[in-house]
C-alpha positions in Angstrom: 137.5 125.3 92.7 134.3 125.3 95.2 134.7 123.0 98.5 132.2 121.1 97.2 134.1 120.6 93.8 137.2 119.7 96.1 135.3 117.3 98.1 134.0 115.5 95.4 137.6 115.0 93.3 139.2 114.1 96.3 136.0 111.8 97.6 136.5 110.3 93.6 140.7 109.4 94.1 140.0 108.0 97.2 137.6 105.5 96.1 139.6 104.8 93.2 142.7 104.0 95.1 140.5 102.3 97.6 139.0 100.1 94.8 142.4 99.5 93.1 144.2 98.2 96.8 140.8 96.1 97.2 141.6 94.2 93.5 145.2 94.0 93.7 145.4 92.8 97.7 142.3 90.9 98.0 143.4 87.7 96.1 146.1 87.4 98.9 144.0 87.6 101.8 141.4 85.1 100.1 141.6 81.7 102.0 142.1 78.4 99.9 138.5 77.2 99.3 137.9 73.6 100.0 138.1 71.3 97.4 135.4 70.1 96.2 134.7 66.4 95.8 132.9 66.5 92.4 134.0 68.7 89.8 131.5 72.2 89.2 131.6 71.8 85.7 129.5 70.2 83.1 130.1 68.1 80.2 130.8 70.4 77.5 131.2 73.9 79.5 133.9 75.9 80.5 134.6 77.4 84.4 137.2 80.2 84.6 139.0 80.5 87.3 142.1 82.5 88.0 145.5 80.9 89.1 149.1 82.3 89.2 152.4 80.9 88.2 154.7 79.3 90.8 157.3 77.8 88.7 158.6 77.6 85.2 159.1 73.5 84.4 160.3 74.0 81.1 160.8 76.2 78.2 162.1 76.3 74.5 160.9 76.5 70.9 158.6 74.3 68.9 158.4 73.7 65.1 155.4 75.0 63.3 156.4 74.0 60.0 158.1 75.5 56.8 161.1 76.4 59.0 159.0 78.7 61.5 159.2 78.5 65.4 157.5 79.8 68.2 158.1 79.3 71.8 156.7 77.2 74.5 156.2 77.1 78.2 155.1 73.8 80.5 154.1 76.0 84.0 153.2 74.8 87.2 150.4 77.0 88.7 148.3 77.4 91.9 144.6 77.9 91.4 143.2 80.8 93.6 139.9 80.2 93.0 137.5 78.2 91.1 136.5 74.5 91.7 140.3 73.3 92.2 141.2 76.3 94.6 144.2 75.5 96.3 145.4 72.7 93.9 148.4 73.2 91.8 148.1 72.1 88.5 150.8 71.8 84.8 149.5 73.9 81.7 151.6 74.0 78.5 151.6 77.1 76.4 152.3 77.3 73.3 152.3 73.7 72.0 148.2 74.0 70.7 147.9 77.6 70.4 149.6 80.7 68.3 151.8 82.8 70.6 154.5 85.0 70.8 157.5 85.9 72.9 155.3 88.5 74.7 152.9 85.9 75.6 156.0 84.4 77.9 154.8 84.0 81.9 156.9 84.6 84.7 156.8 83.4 88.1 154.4 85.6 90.0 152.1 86.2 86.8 148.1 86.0 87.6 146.7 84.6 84.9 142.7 83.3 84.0 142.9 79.4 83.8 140.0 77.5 81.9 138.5 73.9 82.9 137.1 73.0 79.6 135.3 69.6 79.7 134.5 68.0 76.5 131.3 65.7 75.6 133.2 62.7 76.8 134.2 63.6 79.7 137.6 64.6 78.3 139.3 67.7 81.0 141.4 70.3 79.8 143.4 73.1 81.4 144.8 76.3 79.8 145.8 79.8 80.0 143.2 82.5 78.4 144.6 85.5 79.5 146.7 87.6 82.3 145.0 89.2 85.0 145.7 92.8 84.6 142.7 93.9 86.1 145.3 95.8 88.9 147.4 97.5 86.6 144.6 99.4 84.5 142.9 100.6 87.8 146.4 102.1 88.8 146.3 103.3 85.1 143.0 105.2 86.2 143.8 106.7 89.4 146.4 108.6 87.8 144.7 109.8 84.9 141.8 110.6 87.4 144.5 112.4 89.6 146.0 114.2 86.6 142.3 115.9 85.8 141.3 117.2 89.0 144.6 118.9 89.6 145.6 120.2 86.2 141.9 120.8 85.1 140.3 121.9 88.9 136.6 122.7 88.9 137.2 121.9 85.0 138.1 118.9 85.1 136.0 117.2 87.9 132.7 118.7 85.4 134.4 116.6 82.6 134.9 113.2 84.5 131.1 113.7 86.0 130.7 114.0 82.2 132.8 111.1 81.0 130.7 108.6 83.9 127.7 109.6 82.6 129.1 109.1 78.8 129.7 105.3 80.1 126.2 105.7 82.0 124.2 106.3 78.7 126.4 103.6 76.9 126.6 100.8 78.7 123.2 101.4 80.1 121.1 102.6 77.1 122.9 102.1 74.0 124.0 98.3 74.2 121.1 97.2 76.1 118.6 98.4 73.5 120.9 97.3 70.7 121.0 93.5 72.2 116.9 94.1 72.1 117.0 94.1 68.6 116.5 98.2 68.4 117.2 99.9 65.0 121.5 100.8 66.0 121.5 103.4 64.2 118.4 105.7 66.1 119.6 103.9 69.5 123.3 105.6 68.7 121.7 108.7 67.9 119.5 109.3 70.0 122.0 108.1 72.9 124.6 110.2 71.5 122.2 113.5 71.3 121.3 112.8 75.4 125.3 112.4 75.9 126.9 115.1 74.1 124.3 117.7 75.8 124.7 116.5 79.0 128.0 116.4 79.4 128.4 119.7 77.2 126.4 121.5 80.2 128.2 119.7 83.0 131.2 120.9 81.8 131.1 124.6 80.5 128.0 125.4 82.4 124.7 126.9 80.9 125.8 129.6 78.7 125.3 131.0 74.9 128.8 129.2 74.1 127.8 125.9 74.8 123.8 126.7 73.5 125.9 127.1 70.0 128.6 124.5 70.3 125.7 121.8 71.5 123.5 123.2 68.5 126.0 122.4 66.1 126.9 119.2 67.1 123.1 118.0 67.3 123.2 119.3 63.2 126.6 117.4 62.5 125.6 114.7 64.4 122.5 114.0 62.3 124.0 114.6 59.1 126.5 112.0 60.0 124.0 109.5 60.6 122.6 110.1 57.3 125.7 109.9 55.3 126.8 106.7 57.1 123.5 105.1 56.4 124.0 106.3 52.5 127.3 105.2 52.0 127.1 101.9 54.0 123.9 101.0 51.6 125.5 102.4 48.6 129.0 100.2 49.7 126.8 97.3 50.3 128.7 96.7 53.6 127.2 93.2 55.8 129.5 94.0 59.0 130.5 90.5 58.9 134.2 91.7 58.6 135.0 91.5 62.0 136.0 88.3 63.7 132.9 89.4 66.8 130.4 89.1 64.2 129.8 85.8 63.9 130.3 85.6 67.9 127.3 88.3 67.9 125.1 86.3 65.0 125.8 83.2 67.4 124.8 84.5 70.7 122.1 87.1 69.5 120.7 85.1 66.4 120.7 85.6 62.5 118.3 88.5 63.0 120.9 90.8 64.2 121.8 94.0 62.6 125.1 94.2 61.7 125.0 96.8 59.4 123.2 98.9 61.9 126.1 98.1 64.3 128.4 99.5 61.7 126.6 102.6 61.7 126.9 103.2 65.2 130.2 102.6 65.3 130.8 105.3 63.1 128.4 107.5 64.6 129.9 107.0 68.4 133.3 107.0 67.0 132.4 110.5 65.7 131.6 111.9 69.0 134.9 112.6 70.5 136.3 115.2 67.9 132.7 116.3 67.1 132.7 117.7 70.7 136.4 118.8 70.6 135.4 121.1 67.2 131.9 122.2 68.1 133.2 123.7 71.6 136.6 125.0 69.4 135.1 127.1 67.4 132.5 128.2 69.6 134.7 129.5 72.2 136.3 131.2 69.4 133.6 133.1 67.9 132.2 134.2 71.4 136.1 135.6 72.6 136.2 137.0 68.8 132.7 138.9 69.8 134.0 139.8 73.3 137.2 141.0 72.1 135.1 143.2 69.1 131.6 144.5 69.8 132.1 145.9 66.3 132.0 143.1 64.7 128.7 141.9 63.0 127.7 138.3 62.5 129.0 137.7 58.7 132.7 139.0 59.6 132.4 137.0 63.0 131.2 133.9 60.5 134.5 134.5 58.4 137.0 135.0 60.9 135.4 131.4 62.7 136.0 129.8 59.7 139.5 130.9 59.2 140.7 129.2 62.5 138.2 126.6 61.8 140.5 125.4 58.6 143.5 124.8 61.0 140.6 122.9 63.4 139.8 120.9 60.3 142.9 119.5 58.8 144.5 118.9 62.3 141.0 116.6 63.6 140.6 115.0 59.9 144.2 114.0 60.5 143.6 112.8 64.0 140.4 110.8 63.0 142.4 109.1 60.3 145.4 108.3 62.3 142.7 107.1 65.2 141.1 104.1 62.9 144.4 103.1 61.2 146.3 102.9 64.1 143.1 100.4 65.7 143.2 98.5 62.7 147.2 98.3 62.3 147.2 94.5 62.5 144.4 94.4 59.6 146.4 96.6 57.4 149.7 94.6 58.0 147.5 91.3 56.9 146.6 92.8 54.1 149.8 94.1 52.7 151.7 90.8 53.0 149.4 89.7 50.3 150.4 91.5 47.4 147.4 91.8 44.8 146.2 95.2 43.0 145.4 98.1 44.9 141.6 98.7 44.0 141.3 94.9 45.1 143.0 95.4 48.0 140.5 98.3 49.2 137.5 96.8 48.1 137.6 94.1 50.7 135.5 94.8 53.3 137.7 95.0 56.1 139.5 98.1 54.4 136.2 99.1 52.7 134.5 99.9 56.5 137.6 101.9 57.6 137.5 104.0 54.5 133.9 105.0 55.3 134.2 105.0 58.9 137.1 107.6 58.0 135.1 109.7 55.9 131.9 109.7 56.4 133.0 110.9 60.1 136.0 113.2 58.3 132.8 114.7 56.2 130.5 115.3 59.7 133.8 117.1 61.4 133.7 119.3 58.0 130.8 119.5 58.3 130.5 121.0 62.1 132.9 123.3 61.5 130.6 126.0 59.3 127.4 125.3 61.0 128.4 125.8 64.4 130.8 128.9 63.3 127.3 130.1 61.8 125.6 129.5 64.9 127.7 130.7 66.9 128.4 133.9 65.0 124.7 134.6 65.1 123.8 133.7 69.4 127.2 135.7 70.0 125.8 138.5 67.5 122.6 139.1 69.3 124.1 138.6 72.8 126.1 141.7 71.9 123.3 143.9 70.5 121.1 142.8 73.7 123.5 143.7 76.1 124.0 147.4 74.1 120.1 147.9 74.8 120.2 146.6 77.9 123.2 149.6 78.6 121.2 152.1 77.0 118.2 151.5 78.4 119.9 151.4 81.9 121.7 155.3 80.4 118.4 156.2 79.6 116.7 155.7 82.8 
């Protein structure tokens, strides 16, 4: 690892556990704001405002019917911020909404409270969510700790890679999306700029990654295409998840949803794609290195050969991957017992089984045409660097 390399992963942790004492102290130091004479909020909006729990008033179960319970809380919080900063307030939890005993608070928790004011004038308080905002930026620092000092030089090239992974998506993907872009081209061509880039930052400019970025550019666009088939052919409307109608609300009924699908499966693809193009290209280049012998076909063969180990470990991975996402979806659906070729033709279940293999089919897929490229660019950096030699002998 360079100094500069050094500086920069150690420059990266400190801001990171900079950032993560600034969100998890900063509430405490924060004054109570006045309150304010008039309420912030307008007749039939919502203010958000974060509180935490001071004490527990009362707890127990409540009857939901056909001999099922859940439980209830009445709290007493403390609002930290928000138009009744510095007020405590009562909440009840549980009584108007579906929870569990996870949901439970305990004194201490920070939580989001929402003001909701109805057309009448009506107020309501409740709890949206915790505030864990602290405990997923300690979450980071340790995984960003973990990379630079088990991966090095390595592994500071991959997180510069990751950032600008998150760069190109939350800056060029979803912006152009919410513009009413084709999704499917946006994803691509976002995902063609990402993959390269962060190919490069992280094994450098070199034949290996000119073949492993090659191949993924192929797979990549032959992934598109069969998602584009199959999704047509399916007669998906990706108005199977519960954000869709939140998207058709906020973005209108021209959005493409079945766009959006696509790029899911496109940018869902991208992960293994780059773990299987790099695989096998490493492979065939330390297969070259470790045989000057060996011409391009028999360097195509023994690529392949690992590459069928590569394929049914990452098809296995990728499958695990959505199911385990969509664990709740499949448990909904197999408390309702009906036939099983109903059952996977609802469109919930129908979208996984083509996110699944229309990506399982582009990781197949990668695995022979960047073996093939590889075996040729590791090929002829052999034979160049024989002439080379004997040109050198020669002179």
């Amino acid at each position: 690892m360079t100094k500069l390399e050094r500086f920069l992963g150690i420059g990266l942790l400190i801001l990171t556990l900079l950032a993560v004492v600034v969100i998890l102290l900063l509430p405490r130091w924060r004054p109570p704001a006045a309150t304010p004479t008039e309420p912030s909020v307008d007749l039939g909006e919502t203010e958000t405002m974060t509180a935490r729990v001071v004490e527990i008033l009362e707890e127990g179960t409540v009857d939901l019917g056909d001999g099922h319970t859940q439980p209830y809380q009445r709290l007493l919080l403390r609002v930290e911020e928000g138009s009744l900063a510095g007020q405590t307030v009562t909440v009840e939890e549980g009584t108007l909404n579906v929870i569990g005993q996870e949901r439970l608070f305990r004194v201490g928790d920070r939580v989001y409270l929402e003001r909701a004011v109805g057309p009448q004038g009506e107020e309501r308080l409740y709890i949206s969510d915790y505030v864990r905002t602290g405990t997923l930026f300690w979450l980071l620092a340790i995984f960003l700790t973990l990379v630079v000092l088990v991966g090095r030089s390595r592994g500071v090239r991959a997180l510069g890679g990751t950032i600008f992974s998150l760069v190109v998506i939350f800056g060029f993907i979803l912006p152009r999306i919410m513009a009413g872009r084709d999704p499917v081209w946006t994803c691509v061509t976002g995902s063609v700029v990402l993959l390269a880039v962060s190919a490069y930052l992280t094994y450098g400019w070199v034949p290996k990654t000119h073949a492993a970025v090659l191949g993924m550019l192929v797979s990549l666009l032959l992934t598109g295409l069969m998602a584009r088939w199959f999704v047509e052919l399916t007669r998906l409307t990706g108005l199977s998840a519960e954000e869709s109608a939140y998207l058709v609300l906020e973005m209108g009924g021209d959005v493409n949803l079945r766009g959006i699908v696509l790029g899911g499966i496109i940018i869902g693809t991208l992960g293994v794609l780059d773990d299987i193009c790099v695989g096998q290209a490493s492979a065939v280049f330390e297969l070259a290195n470790t045989n000057r012998e060996m011409g391009w076909r028999r360097l195509l063969q023994s690529g392949l050969n690992i590459g069928r180990d590569h394929i049914a470990a990452m098809v296995n991975t990728l499958l695990l991957a959505y199911v385990g996402a969509s664990m709740p979806l499949m448990l909904v659906f197999a408390i309702y017992q009906e036939p099983i070729w109903r059952r996977i033709n609802r469109e919930p279940i129908a979208e996984e089984i083509v996110r699944t293999l229309v990506g399982s089919i582009g990781l197949v897929l990668a695995v022979p045409i960047t073996t093939l490229v590889a075996s040729l660019l590791a090929r002829w950096m052999v034979l160049r660097a024989w002439h080379v030699q004997h040109v050198q002998e020669g002179d």
